[in-house]
N, C-alpha and C positions, 0 to 999 in steps of 0.2 A: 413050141413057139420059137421062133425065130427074130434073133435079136441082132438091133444094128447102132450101130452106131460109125460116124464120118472119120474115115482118116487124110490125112494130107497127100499120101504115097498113093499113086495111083493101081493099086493090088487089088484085083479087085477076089486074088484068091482068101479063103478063108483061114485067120488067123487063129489058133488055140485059145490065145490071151487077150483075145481082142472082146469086150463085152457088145460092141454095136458095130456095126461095117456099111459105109454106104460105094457107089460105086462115086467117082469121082468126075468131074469135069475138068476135061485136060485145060482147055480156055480161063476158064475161070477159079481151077484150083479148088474149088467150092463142090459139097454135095450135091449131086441131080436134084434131090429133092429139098433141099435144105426151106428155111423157111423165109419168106420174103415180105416185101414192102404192107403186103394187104395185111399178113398176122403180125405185124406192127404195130398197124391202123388197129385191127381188132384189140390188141392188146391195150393201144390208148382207152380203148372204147370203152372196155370193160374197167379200167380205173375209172373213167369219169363219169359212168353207170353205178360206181359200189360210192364214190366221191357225192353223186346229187344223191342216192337214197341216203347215205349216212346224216349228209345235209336237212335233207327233208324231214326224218326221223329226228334228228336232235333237236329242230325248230317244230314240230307238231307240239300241240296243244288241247287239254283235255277241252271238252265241251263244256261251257258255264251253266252251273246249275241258277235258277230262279233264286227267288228270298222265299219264297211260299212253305217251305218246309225247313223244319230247324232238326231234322233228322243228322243234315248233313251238311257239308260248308258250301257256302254260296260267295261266289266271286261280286256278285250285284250287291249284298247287306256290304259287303266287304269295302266298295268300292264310293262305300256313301259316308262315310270316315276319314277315308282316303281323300277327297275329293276337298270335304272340309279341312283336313289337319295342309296337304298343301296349295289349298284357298288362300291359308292363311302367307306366303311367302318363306321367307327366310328364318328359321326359328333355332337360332343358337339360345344357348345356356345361360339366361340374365336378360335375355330379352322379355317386354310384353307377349310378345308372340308364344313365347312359348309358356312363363311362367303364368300368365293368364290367361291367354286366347285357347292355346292348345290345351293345355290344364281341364280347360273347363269344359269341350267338348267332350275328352273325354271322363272326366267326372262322368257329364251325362247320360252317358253311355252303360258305365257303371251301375249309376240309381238304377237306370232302367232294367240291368240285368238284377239286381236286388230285389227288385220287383217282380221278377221273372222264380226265382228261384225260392221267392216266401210263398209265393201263390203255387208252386207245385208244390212244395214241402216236404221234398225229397231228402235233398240237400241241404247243406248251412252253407254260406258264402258272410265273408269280413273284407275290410276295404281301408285301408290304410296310407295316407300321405307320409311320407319321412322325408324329413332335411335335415341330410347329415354333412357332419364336416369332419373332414380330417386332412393327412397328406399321406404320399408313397413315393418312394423309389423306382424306378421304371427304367429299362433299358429299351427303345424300341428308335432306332437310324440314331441314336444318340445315348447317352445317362443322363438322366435329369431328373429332377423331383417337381411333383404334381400338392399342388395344395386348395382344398375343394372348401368354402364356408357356404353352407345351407342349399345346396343343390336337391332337387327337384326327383322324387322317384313316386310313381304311383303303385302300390301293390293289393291285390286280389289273391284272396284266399277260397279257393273251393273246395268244399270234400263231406264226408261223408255227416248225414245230421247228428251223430252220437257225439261230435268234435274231434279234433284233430288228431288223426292216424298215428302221429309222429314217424312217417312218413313220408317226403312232399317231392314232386316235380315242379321244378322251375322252368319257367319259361320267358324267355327275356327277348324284348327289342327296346331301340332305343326313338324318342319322337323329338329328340333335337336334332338342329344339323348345324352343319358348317356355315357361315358368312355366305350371302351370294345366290343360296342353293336354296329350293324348292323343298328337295328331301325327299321324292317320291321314293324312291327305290330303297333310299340310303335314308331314313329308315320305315319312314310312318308305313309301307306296305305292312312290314313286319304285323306293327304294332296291330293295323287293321285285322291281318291275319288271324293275332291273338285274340282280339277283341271278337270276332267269329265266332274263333273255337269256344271260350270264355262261353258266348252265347246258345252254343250248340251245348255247351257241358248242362247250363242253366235250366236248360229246357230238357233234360234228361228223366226221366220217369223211373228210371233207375237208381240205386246209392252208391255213388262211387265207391271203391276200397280204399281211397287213397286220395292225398289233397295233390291240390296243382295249387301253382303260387303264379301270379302271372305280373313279372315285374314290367313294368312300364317307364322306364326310365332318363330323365332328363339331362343327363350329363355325358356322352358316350363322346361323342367329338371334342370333350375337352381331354382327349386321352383313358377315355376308359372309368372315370371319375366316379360317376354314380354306380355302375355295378360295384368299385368297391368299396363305396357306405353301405349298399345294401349289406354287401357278403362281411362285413366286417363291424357292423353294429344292430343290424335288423334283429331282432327278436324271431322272427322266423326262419332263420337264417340256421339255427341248430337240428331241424327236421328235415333239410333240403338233403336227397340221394343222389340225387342227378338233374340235370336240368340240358335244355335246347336251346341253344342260342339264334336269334333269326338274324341276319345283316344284308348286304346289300354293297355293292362295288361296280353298279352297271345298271342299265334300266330294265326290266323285266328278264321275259326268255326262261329257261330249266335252271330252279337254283339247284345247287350244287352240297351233295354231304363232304367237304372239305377236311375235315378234322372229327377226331372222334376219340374217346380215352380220357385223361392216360388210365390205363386197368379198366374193372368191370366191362370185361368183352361181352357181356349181356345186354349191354345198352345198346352196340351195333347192329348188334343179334338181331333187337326186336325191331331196329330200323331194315334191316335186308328182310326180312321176313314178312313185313308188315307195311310197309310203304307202295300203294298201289302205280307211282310214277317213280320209279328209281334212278337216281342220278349221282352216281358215288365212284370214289376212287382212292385206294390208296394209296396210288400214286402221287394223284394231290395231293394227299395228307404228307407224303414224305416232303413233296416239294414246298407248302406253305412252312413247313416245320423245320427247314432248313435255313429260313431268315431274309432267305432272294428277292420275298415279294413286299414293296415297301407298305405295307397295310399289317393290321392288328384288328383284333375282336375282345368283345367283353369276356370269350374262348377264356383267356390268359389270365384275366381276375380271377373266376371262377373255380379254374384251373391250381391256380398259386396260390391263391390266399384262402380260398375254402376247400380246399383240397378237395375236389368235388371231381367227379368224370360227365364228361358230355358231349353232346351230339353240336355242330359247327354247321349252319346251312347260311346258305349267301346265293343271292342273284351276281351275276359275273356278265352278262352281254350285253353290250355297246356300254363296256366302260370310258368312250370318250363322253358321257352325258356324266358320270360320277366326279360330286364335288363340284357342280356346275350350275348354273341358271337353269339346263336343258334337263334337268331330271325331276320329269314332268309329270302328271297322275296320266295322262292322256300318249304318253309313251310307252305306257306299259299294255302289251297285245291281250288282246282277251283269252281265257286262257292259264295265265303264267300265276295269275292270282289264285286259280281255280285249283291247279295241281299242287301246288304246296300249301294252301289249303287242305288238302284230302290226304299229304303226305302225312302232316303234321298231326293232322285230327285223327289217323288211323295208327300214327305211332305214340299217342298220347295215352289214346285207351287201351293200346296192345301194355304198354309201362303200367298201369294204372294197375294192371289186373294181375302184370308179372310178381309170382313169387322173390325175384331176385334186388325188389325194393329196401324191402325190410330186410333184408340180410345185411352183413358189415360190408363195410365199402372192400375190395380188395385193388387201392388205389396205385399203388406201385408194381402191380401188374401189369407185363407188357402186353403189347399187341397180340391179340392171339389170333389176329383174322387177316386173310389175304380175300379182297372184294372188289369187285370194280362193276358197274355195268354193260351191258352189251347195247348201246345207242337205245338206251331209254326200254327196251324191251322186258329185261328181264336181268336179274342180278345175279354172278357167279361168286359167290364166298366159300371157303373152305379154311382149316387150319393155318396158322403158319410152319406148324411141325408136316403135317398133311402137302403143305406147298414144298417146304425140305425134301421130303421124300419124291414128292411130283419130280422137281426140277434137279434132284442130284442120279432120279432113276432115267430122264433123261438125256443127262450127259454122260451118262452111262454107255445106253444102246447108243446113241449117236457116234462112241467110239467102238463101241462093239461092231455098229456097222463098219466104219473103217478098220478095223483089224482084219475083217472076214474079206473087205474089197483085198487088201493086202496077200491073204493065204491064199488065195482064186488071183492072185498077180493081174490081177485089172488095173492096175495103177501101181507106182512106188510111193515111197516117202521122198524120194527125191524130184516124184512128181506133183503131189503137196506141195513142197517148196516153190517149185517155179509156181504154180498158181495163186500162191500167196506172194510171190514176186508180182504178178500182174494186179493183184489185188491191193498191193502197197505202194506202186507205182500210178495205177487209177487213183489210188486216193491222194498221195501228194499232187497229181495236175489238179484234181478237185478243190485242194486247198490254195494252190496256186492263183487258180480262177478265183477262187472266194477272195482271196486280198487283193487281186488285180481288181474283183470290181467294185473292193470296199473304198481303194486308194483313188477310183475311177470316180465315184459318188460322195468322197470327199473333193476331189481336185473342181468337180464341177456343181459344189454347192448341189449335193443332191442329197443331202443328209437327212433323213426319216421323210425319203418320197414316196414312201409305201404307211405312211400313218395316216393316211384318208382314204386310201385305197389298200386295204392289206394282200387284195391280190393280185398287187405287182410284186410282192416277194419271188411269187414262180417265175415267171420270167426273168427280173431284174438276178434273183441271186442262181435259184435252182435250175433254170436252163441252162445258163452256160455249164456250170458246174456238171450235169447229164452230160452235152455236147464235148466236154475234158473225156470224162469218163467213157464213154462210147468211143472216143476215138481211140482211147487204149489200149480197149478192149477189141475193139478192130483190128488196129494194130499186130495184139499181140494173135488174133485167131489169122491173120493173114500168113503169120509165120509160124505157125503150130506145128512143133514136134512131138507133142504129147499123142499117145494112143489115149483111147477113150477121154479125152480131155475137156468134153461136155462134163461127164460124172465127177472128172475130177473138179473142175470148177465149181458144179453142184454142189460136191460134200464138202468142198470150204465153206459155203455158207451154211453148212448145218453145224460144221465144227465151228466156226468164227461165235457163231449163237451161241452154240453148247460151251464154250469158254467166257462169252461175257456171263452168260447163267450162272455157272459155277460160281464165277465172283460174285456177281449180286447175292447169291445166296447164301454164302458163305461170310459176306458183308452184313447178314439179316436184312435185307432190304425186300420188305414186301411186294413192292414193286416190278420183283424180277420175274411175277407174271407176264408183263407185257412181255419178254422176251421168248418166255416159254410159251406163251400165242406164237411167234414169229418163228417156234422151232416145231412144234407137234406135227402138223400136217403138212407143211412142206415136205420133211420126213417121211411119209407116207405115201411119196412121188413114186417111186419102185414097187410097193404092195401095191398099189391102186393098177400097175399096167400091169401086173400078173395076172389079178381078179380079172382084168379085163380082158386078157391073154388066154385065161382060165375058158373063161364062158363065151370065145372064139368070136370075141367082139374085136380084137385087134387081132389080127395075124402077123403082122412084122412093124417093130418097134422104129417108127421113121422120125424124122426130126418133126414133122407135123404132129405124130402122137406124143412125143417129149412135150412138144409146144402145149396143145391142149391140156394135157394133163398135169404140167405146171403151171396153167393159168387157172385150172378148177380148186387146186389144191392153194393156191396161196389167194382166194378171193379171201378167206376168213382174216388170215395177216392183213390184207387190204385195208376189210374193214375197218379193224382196231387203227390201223395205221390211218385212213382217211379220219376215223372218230376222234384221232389224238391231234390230229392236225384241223380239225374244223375249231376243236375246243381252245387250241393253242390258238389261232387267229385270232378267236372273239377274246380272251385274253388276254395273252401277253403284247399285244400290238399296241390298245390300249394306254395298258400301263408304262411303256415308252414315254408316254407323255408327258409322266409324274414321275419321272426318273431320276428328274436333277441332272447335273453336269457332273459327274463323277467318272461316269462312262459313255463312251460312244456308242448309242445303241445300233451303229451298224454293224458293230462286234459282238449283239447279240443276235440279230436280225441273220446276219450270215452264215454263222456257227447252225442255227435252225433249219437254215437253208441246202448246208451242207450237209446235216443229219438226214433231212429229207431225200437228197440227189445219193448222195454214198447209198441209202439204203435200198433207192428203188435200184441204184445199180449194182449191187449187189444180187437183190432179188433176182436181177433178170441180167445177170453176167456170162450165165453159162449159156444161154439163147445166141450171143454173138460168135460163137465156135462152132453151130451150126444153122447158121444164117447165112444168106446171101451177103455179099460185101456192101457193108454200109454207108457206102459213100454218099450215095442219093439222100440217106436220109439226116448223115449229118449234113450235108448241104442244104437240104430244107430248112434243118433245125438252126445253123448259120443266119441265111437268111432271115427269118422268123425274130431272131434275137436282134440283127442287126437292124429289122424293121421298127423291134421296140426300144430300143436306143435312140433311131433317130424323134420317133414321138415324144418318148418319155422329155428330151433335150429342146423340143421346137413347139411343144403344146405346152397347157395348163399342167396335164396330167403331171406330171412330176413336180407341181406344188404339194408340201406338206401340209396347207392347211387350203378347209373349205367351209366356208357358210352354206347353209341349206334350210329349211325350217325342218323340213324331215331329218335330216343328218346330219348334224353339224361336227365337224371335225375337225375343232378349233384349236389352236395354243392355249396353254394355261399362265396366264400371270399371277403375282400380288403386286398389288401397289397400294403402297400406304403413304400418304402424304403426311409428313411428318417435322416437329418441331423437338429437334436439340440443344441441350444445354451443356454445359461443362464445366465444373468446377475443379480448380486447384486444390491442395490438399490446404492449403490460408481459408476454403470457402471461396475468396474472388472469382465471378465470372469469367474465364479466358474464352470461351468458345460460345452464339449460338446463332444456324441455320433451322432454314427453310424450306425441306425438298421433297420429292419423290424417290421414294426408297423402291424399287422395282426390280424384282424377279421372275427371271420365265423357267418354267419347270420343265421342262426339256433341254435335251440337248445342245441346241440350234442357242440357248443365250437369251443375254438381254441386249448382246451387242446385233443380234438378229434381229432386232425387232423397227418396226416404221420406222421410218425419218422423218420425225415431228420433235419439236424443243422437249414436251413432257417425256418423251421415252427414251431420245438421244442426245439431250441438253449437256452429257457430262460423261468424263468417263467411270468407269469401277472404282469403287471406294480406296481411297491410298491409304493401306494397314500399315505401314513401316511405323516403326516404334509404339504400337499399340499390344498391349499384353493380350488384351480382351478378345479371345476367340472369334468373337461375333462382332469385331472392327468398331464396335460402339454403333453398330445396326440395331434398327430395334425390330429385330425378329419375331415375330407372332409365335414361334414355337423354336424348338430345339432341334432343325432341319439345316443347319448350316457346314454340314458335313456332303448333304447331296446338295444344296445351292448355298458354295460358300461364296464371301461377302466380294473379292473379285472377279464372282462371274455376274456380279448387280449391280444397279448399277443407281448413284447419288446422285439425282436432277435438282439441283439448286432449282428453285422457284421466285418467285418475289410477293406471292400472297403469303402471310400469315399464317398459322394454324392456332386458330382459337380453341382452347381445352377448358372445357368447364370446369372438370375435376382434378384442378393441376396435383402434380406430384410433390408431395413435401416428405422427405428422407433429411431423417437425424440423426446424429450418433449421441445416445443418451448416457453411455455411458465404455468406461475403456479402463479393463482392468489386466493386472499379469496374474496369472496361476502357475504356481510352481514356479519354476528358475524358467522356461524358455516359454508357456503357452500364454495368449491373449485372448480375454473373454471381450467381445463389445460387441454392443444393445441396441438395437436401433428401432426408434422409430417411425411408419410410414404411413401418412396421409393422404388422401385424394388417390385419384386413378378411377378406373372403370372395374368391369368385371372382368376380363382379361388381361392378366398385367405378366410383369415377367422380369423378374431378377439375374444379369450377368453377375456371379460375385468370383473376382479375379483376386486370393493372394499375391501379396509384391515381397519385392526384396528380401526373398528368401523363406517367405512363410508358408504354409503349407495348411489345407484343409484340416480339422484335425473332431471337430461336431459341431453340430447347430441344430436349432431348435425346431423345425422341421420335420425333421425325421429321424430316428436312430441309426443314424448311416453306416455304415460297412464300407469302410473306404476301399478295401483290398478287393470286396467282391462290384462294389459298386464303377470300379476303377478310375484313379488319382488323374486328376486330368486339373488342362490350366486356366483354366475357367469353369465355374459350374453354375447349370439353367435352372432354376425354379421358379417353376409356372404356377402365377396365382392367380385362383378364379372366385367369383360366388353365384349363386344365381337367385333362390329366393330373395335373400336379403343383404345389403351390402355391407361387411363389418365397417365400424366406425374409425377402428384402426386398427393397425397391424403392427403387431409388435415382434420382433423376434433377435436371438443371439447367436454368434457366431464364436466357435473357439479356433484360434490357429495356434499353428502350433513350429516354430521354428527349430528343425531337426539338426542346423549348425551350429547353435550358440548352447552353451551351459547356463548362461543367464542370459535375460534379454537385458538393450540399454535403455532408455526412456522412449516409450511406445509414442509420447508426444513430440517426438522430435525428428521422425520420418516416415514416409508412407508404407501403411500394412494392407491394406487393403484397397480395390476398387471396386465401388459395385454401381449398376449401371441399371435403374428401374424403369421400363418403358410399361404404358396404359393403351392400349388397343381400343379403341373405338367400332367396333365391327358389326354393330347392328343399331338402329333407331333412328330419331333426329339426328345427331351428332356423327354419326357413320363417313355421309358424304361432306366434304368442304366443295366450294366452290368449284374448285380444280378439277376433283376425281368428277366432279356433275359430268364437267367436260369433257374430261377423258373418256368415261363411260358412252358419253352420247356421239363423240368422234368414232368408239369402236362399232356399234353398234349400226350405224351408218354407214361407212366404209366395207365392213367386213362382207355386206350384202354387195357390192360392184368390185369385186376384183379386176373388170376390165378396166376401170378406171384409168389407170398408168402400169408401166412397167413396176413390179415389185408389188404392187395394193396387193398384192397376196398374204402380205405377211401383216396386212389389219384383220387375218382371220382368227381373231382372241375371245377367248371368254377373260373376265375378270375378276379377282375378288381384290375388295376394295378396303379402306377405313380409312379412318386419322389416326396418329400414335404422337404419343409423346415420350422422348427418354432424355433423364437425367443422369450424366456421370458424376458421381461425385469420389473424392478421396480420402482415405482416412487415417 
């Protein structure tokens, strides 16, 4: 077989050390044959051909079974729960909605499976309400402490009729939600889910080996709450081996195995194994587990406080409806119900029947499994010693092949170098372009104009970024002094891979599959034209057969590459939304973009060394780019927000119209307002928002000589790190805010212990079910216990303000009493504690669900967005009334002590 490859010298005699030879075009310096505009075109073709199947593939959906048969789960019984739980609206924690309306539905539901399950008589089934109270420590965008009185958990007991296994699989979702929101996704699908399976166990003619516990729990949005009264007072709670958590971040679509551990790698096991729609990745897993993403699961209770391992699944697509009005029972596709239905029910009884229940937990076991799936088809798992082995045997041959290029003097080491010159040179213009067009979509207010449309990423970041890159690589093959300098360009991306490999792997990072995708069979580019050389299908090695046979072999990286990039849209784009002002999300948005552009040119680097000169076609791609800039700058299309009834792709506010008080350390009144406390959880501000009095009546709160973290805001939660108090913004009003259940804070009593610590007692009256303590030490004091929780100040970390969130939901305590120790680390003794301020604490009461929710004001605000947001052509700017909103009244009083 006769092999060629392009040189720049027009020789067209035969070189010893030359691996490929073509004859030359004196005109154009370029190969006879080399490859041109059309294998361009094909090559786009064949990305946007593996791009719509991955697409189509990850959006399929299984066929909805009927209700006619309890063999198996049915998305229809499913959706008749569903439908009821959000009928009902908005169902936080202490509302009727929930403590009653939902409650009782699914009571219902229950009887009825009780009924179900005496009349076969297979089975025993128990059914148990808990309302517990307690508090916790919690680190999650903040430290704070959670304090829960009589919150709401429904629990179901099933297993075998001789009585309890000792045992149990838990299965948990949660059927409150947030202020505002509907809760289809986030959570009641879950719970419907369970309520299924629950029904399918019931009607089972068989005796299970083992119980399932199926917790139904009412506290999840007040930070995780009711999973830990269950996991930490329940009575059943001692038999539980593992359990699955269901969640929700998005309206329907493939939920996702997220998280999985820690230890008993059996419990994955029987999910890869046993799950008929697979949708898993350890990727995710590293990535949720690294802290980036600002969201949590009952995962972490379960997890920490029951030392328990388990399986993590979540709906994740069109996270702009998550935590919204628009997260609707009717947005969820038919289908999405059905296959995580059949996941769950197939990996419930694969557990049930596993030997590896009743065994000792081996909890501090790491990961033993490298898994991900192939776009929904089929699961690849193996070891992670097995994966070692995989990825350190392929960086191996990958320099073994470059040693052997070396002795056969096909290339130098000093011709590596120049190609990673052109490959470090392509990358800083790529980065180059990525800030020119960060600072370009800063300078013209174009900041997150890819959050209603995510597929102006490709254009806005990664074309130009391609268009740097190609012309470098133009460039440098216009001036090419390298012999065989395709191969050499080739075997950098085999080595550039086999080096990041090594490090992931030697990092333990499960995830360094996806890289060893992106090295296997492009490697295989040289076997594949021999076989084909072999069997006298290719006769001489042209840049056309380089070309074909580098696009067969890297379809598979494609793939995974198209499937990482559909998942990353639906995503991470999303969650931009709820980001907070901490960071400019076009420094993430870019970074992505650049990951994307580097790597397809990468892939397809060595193509421009025997290519036609690309001038045409970065002139096209110029063009193309310059075409969408001036759109993006003279249409809608680069507004960040859109009303749609199909798609809404809105901004996220809160605004709580709010009444403050302020007392001196005498008790005297000195301060109290009237106003809209308002924050946009995005990037873009509150200073982005309409020009109407309610939204822009005032500027950012003035913190100057305020201790209190949280400016004497009255924060709904402990979030003032990603929307701190100057990026919101203080709208003086002139109505009132009428509080039913005003707040009454006392100091009951105030004593010294020991030479320097201060013990005081306090008091506190009135407030709702959402309330929330600033308690700021002064003048030198310092945290030191309190009654709360057993705090760990070292691990908990000494900060200068601390948040404790108080809630209840069945029942409201009559008061609240609790103590505070500080503790002054300067003084040997303290002087008289009544004679300057030690303390300031700052109690606000949320209103965020029932009669008292709306005041007059928010009616208004509400009904102005909601109108508005529908005619953006209205005026210049009506774009940005594209808001969803969650609302309430709050009250917070400062007082001194």
């Amino acid at each position: 077989m006769e092999v060629r490859r392009r040189r720049n010298e027009p020789d067209k005699s035969l070189d010893s050390n030359s691996y490929y030879q073509h004859e030359i075009d004196e005109k154009t310096k370029r190969a006879k044959d080399a490859i041109g505009f059309r294998h361009w075109i094909i090559f786009i073709l064949t990305v946007a051909v593996v791009y719509a199947g991955v697409v189509y593939l990850h959006r399929h959906m299984p066929p909805v079974r009927d209700a006619s048969s309890f063999e198996n789960f049915s998305e229809d019984r499913a959706r008749v729960l569903l439908k009821q739980l959000v009928g009902l609206g908005p169902r936080p924690s202490g509302s009727v909605n929930l403590e009653k309306n939902a409650f009782q539905f699914i009571q219902d539901r229950i009887e009825t499976v009780k009924s179900t399950v005496d009349e076969f008589g297979v089975n025993r089934i128990e059914h148990d309400v808990q309302r517990p109270s307690g508090c916790f420590d919690l680190k999650f965008l903040s430290s704070f402490t959670l304090c829960y009185h009589k919150i709401t958990n429904i629990a179901v007991r099933i297993g075998p009729k001789a009585g309890p296994s000792g045992n149990s699989l838990l299965l948990n979702c949660h059927f409150d939600t947030m202020p505002d929101t509907p809760g289809a996704t986030d959570d009641a699908v879950a719970c419907t889910i369970l309520m299924d399976v629950l029904e399918v166990l019931a009607h089972s003619e068989t005796e299970l080996q083992n119980d399932v516990v199926f917790l139904f729990n009412g506290a999840e949005e007040n930070f995780l709450q009711a999973a830990h009264g269950f996991i930490n007072q329940h009575p059943w709670r001692h038999d539980i081996r593992a359990f699955i958590n269901l969640e929700g971040t998005g309206s329907g679509g493939r939920e996702i195995l997220f998280q999985a551990g820690p230890g008993n790698s059996w419990l994955l096991q029987t999910y890869l194994e046993n799950a008929p729609h697979p949708f898993c990745s350890v990727l995710a897993q590293e990535i949720f587990q690294s802290g980036i993403i600002p969201s949590d699961t009952d995962f972490r209770i379960f997890r920490d406080y029951g030392r328990i391992s388990g399986l993590d699944i979540a709906y994740t697509k069109n996270g702009w409806f998550y935590h919204t009005e628009f997260d609707e029972e009717w947005r969820i596709e038919a289908g999405a119900i059905q296959r995580a239905g059949e996941n769950v029910l197939a990996v419930v009884r694969a557990i049930l029947k596993s030997p590896y229940l009743s065994q000792p937990a081996r909890f501090e076991e790491e990961n033993h499994w490298v898994f991900y799936d192939v776009v929904g088809l089929f699961t690849v798992y193996y070891t992670v010693q097995i994966g070692k082995i995989i990825n350190y045997s392929a960086c191996l041959l990958t320099f073994l092949m470059v040693l052997r290029r070396f002795s056969k003097k096909l290339y130098s080491p000093s011709d590596l170098i120049i190609a990673y010159k052109h490959h470090v040179v392509a990358f800083i213009a790529m980065l180059i372009t990525m800030l020119a067009t960060i600072a370009f979509v800063i300078q013209f207010d174009l900041v997150m104009c890819w959050y209603k449309m995510p597929e102006l990423v490709g254009p806005l970041y990664v074309l130009p970024m391609l268009i740097a890159g190609a012309i470098t690589h133009s460039y440098y093959a216009d001036n090419n002094k390298i012999k065989n300098v395709e191969m050499v360009q080739y075997d950098t991306i085999l080595i550039s891979f086999s080096c990041i490999l090594f490090v992931m792997t030697h990092l333990n990072l499960a995830s360094a599959f996806y890289v060893l995708n992106y090295l296997i069979l492009p490697s295989l580019k040289d076997v594949l034209i021999y076989f084909l050389g072999l069997f006298g299908i290719v006769r001489r090695v042209t840049p056309r057969v380089l070309f074909y046979t580098q696009l067969f072999c890297f379809i598979p990286p494609f793939v995974f590459a198209a499937y990482a990039i559909s998942q990353c849209v639906d995503f991470f784009v999303p969650v931009m939304g709820r980001l907070g002002n901490a960071i400019n999300p076009e420094f993430i948005m870019g970074p992505i973009g650049l990951v994307i552009a580097a790597s397809f040119i990468l892939f397809v680097n060595n193509l421009f060394y025997i290519s036609r000169r690309m001038n045409y076609i970065i002139r096209v791609m110029t063009c193309l780019f310059a075409i969408f800039l001036l759109i993006l700058l003279t249409t809608k299309i680069g507004n960040p927000y859109e009303y749609s009834h199909e798609n809404p792709r809105l901004r996220r506010i809160i605004a709580l119209h709010s009444n403050r008080t302020i007392y001196d350390f005498d008790g005297n009144l000195v301060q109290t307002d009237n106003a809209l406390f308002v924050h946009s959880l995005d990037f873009r501000g509150a200073s982005d928002l309409p020009s109407h009095s309610f939204l822009q009546g005032s500027m950012a709160p003035n913190c100057t000589g305020i201790v209190d973290e949280y400016c004497r805001m009255p924060y709904y939660t402990a979030i003032h790190e990603l929307f701190p108090p100057e990026h919101s913004l203080w709208v003086p009003v002139p109505s009132p805010v009428v509080m039913p259940n005003p707040i009454h804070l006392t100091l009951t009593s105030r004593q010294i212990v020991g030479n320097n610590k201060l013990n005081l007692t306090f008091e506190m009256r009135g407030g709702f079910d959402k309330m929330s303590l600033h308690v700021t030490p002064l003048n030198g004091f310092e945290l030191s216990s309190w009654s709360f929780t057993d705090i760990d100040i070292e691990e908990f970390g000494r900060r200068q303000t601390y948040f404790v969130f108080l809630t209840y939901g069945f029942e409201a305590p009559e008061v609240r009493n609790f103590w505070i120790v500080l503790e002054n680390p300067n003084v040997e003794k303290l002087a008289d504690p009544d004679a300057h301020e030690n303390i300031e604490i700052a109690a606000a009461a949320h209103y965020a669900h029932g009669h008292w929710q709306d005041t007059e004001t928010l009616k208004q605000l509400r009904a102005m967005i909601a109108t508005r947001r529908q005619t953006p052509e209205e005026a210049v700017g009506w774009w940005r009334w594209g808001i969803t909103m969650i609302g309430g009244r709050a009250q917070l009083v400062v007082k001194t002590f």
